[in-house]
C-alpha positions as CSV (number, residue, x, y, z in Angstrom):
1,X,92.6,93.8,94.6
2,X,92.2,96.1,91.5
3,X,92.2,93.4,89.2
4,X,89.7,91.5,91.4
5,X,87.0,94.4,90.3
6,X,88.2,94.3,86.3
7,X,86.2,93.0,83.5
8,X,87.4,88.8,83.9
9,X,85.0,87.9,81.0
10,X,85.4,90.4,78.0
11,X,82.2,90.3,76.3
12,X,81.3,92.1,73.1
13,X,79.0,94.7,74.8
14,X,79.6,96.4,77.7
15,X,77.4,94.8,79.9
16,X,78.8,91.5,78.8
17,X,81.9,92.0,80.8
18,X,81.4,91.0,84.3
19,X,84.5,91.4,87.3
20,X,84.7,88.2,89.0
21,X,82.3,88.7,91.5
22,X,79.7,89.4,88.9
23,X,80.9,86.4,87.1
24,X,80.2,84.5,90.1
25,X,77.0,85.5,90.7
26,X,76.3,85.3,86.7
27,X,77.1,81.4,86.8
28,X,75.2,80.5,89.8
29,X,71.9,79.1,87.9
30,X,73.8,77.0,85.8
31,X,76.9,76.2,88.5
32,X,74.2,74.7,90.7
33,X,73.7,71.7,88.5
34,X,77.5,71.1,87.8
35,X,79.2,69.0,89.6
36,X,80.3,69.4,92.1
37,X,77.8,72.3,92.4
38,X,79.1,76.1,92.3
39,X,82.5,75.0,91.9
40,X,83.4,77.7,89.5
41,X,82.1,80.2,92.1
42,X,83.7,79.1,95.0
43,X,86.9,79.5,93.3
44,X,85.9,82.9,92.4
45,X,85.0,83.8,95.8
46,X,88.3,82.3,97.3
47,X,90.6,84.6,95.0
48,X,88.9,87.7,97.1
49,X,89.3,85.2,100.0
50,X,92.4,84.8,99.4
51,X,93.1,88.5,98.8
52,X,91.8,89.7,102.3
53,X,94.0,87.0,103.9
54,X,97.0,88.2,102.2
55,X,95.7,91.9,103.5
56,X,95.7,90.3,107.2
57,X,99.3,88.6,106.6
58,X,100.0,91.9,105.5
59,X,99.4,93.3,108.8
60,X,100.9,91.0,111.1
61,X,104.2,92.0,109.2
62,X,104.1,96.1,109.0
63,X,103.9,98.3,111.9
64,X,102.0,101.8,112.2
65,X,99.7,103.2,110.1
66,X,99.9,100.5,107.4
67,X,99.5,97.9,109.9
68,X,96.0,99.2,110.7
69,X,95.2,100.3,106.9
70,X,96.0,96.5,105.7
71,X,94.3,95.0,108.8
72,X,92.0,97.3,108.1
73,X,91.0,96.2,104.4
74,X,90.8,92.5,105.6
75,X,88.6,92.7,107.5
76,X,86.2,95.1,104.8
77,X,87.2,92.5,103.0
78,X,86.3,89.7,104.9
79,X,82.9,91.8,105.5
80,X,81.8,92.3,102.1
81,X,82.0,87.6,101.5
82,X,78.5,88.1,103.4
83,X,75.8,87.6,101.8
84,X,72.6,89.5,101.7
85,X,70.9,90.6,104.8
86,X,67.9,88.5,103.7
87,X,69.7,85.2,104.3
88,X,70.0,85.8,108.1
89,X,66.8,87.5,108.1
90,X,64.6,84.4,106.3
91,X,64.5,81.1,105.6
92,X,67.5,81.7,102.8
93,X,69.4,79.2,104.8
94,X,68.4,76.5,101.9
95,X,70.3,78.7,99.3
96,X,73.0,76.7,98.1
97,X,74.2,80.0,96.8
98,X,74.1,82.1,99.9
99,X,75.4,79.2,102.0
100,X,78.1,79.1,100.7
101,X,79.3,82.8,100.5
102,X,78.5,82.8,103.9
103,X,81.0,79.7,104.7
104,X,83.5,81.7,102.9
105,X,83.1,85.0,105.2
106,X,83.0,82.6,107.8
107,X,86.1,80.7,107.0
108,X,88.0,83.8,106.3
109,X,87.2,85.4,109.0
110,X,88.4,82.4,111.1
111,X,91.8,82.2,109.6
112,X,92.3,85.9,110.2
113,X,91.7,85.6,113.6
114,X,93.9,82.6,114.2
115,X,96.4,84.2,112.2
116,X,96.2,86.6,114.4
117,X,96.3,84.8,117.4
118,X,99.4,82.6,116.2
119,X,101.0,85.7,115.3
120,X,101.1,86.9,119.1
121,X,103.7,83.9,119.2
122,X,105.4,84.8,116.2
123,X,105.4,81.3,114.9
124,X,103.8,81.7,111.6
125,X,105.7,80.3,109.2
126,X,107.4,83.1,106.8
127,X,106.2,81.3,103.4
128,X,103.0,81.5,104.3
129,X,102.4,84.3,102.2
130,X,103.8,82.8,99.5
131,X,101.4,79.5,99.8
132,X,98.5,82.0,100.0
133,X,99.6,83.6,96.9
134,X,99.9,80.6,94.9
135,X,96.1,79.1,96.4
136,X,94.7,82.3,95.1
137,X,96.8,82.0,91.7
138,X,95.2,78.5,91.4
139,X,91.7,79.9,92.4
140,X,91.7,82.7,90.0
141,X,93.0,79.9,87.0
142,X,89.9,77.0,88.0
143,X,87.6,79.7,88.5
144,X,87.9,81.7,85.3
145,X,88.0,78.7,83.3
146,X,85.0,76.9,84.8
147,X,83.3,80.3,84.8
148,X,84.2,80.6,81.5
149,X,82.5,77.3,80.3
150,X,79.3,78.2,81.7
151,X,79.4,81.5,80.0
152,X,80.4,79.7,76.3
153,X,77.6,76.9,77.3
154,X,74.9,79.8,76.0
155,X,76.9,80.2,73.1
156,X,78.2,83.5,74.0
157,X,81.8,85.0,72.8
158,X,83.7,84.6,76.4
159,X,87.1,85.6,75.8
160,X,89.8,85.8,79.3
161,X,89.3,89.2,80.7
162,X,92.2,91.8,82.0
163,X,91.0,91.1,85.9
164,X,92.4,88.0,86.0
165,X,95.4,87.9,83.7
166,X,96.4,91.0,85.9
167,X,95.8,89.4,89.0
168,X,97.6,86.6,88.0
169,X,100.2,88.5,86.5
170,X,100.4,90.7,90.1
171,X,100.7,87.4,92.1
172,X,103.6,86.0,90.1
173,X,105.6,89.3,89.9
174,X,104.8,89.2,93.8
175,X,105.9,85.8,94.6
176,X,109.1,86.8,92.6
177,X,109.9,89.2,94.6
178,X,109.7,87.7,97.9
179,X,111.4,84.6,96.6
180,X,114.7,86.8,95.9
181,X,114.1,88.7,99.4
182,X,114.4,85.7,101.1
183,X,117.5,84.4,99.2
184,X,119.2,87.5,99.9
């Protein structure tokens, strides 16, 4: 989650490096008009997703105290997808932009409740977390590149940040490791 809030787009200056939520909101003028629209940014927004479903999985698996910290920081997690208060409070409902962070809190949320729901009948499958992983691997990959283009597309020096070669890097190692858990 760490790498989630590091600099993803390195820029020159200081307040050219943007975390990848920044970077998704950075985008969003220009991701409108792509196509499809906001693409970039939905990948963005799915890595932290992605991250607060891992959280929940997370949860269903450990018992005391971390099993309420990690249920815990999905659903903060989930929480902090929402967008403003001023899109439920106005006629934001026509913001593209908006709409669509609120489909992801929405769709999130969803899954953590049905994964918590399936979990009563312990039938969720045990690579699960390690699809989840991967989705959020391919997320962070699509969305830093097409983030990326946007950024070089006003001519400005966009090299990969730290955020999301660690994040990728922490996935992998991850994924590693429960791969050889389970073939022991």
């Amino acid at each position: 989650m760490i790498a989630y809030y590091l600099p993803w787009w390195n820029g020159r200056a200081a307040a050219l490096s943007a975390n990848a939520y920044d970077l998704a909101e950075f985008i969003v003028p220009v991701g409108r008009y792509a196509n499809p629209p906001l693409l970039a940014t939905f990948a963005l927004r799915g890595v932290f997703a992605g991250l607060a479903i891992l959280f929940g999985l997370e949860a269903l698996q450990v018992r005391s105290f971390w099993r309420w910290l990690a249920g815990g920081l999905a659903a903060v997690l989930g929480i902090t997808l929402l967008p403003p208060p001023d899109f439920f409070l106005s006629r934001l409902w026509d913001d593209v932009n908006y709409r669509q962070q609120f489909l992801v809190a929405l769709g999130t949320g969803i899954i953590l409740v049905a994964l918590a729901l399936v979990n009563r009948q312990k039938q969720l499958p045990r690579i699960l977390p390690s699809a989840v992983a991967l989705l959020v691997i391919a997320a962070a990959i699509a969305g830093e590149v097409g983030a990326l283009d946007v950024v070089r597309s006003f001519h400005v020096e966009a090299p990969v940040g730290i955020g999301c070669v660690g994040l990728v890097l922490v996935m992998v190692v991850n994924l590693g490791l429960a791969l050889r858990v389970r073939q022991t």
